[in-house]
C-alpha positions as CSV (number, residue, x, y, z in Angstrom):
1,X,8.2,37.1,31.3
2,X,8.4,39.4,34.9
3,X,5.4,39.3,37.0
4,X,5.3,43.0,36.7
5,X,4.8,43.4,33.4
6,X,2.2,40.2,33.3
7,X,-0.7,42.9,33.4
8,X,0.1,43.7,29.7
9,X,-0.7,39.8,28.7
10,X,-3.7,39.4,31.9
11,X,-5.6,42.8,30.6
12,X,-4.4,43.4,26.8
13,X,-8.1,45.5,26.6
14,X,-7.1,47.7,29.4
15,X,-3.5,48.5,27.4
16,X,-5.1,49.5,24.3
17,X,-7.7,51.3,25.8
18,X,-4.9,53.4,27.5
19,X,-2.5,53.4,24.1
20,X,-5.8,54.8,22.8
21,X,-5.8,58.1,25.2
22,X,-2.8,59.3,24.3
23,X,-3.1,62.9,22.3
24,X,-0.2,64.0,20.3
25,X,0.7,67.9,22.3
26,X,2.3,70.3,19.6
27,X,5.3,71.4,19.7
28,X,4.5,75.0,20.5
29,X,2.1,74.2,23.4
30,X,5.3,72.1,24.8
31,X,7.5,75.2,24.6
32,X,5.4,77.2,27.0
33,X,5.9,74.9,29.7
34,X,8.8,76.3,32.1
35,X,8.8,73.8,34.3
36,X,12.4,71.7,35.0
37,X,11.7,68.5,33.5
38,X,13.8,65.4,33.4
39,X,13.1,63.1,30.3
40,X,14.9,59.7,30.8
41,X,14.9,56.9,28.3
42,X,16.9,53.6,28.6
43,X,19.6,53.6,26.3
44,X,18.6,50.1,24.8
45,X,14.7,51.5,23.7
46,X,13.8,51.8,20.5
47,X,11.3,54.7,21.4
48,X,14.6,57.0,22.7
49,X,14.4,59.2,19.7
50,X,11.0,60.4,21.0
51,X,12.2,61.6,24.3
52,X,15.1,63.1,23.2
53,X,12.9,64.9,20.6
54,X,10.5,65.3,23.9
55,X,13.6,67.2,25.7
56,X,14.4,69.5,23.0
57,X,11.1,70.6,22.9
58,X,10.6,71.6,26.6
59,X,12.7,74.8,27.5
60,X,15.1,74.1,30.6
61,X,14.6,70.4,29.9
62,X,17.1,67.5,30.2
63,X,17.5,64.4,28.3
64,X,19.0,61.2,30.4
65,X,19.7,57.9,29.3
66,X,19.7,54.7,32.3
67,X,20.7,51.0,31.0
68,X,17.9,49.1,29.6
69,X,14.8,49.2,27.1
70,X,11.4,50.8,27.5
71,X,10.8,48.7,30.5
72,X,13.9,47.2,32.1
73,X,15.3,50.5,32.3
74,X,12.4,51.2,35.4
75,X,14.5,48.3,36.9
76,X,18.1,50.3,36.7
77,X,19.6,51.7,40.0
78,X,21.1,54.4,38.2
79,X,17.2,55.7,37.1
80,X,17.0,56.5,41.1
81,X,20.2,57.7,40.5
82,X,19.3,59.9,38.1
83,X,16.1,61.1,39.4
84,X,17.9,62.0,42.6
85,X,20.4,64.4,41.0
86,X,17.6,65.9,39.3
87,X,15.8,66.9,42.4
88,X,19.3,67.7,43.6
89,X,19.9,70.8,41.6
């Protein structure tokens, strides 16, 4: 296992109790926010499905993929990459 993910196995408590504060947002709350957002997923997660659906939701959003799962993909250079060209436009 990577040292930076060992918190999940040193604090399992702390995980769930954060898991545990998470409040589903409805769709048409998501709608109203105008904001240019950037939803990225690693093409490899299981949970990309959600942040696609995520993207479509959010007016003037966008939807990018990076190599990797839910967490090697916050090791991809082309996440920088990607956050960069973001900002960019």
């Amino acid at each position: 296992m990577r040292d930076d993910y060992r918190f999940i196995v040193d604090h399992p408590l702390s995980l769930l109790l954060v898991l545990g504060t998470l409040i589903a947002t409805p769709e048409a709350e998501l709608r109203r926010i105008t904001t240019p957002t950037l939803v990225l997923a690693g093409d490899q997660d299981s949970r990309r499905a959600s942040a696609e659906a995520l993207a479509a939701a959010l007016p003037g959003a966008r939807s990018t993929r990076v190599p990797g799962d839910h967490f090697t993909a916050l090791g991809s250079a082309l996440l920088a990459t990607a956050i960069l060209a973001f900002l960019g436009e």
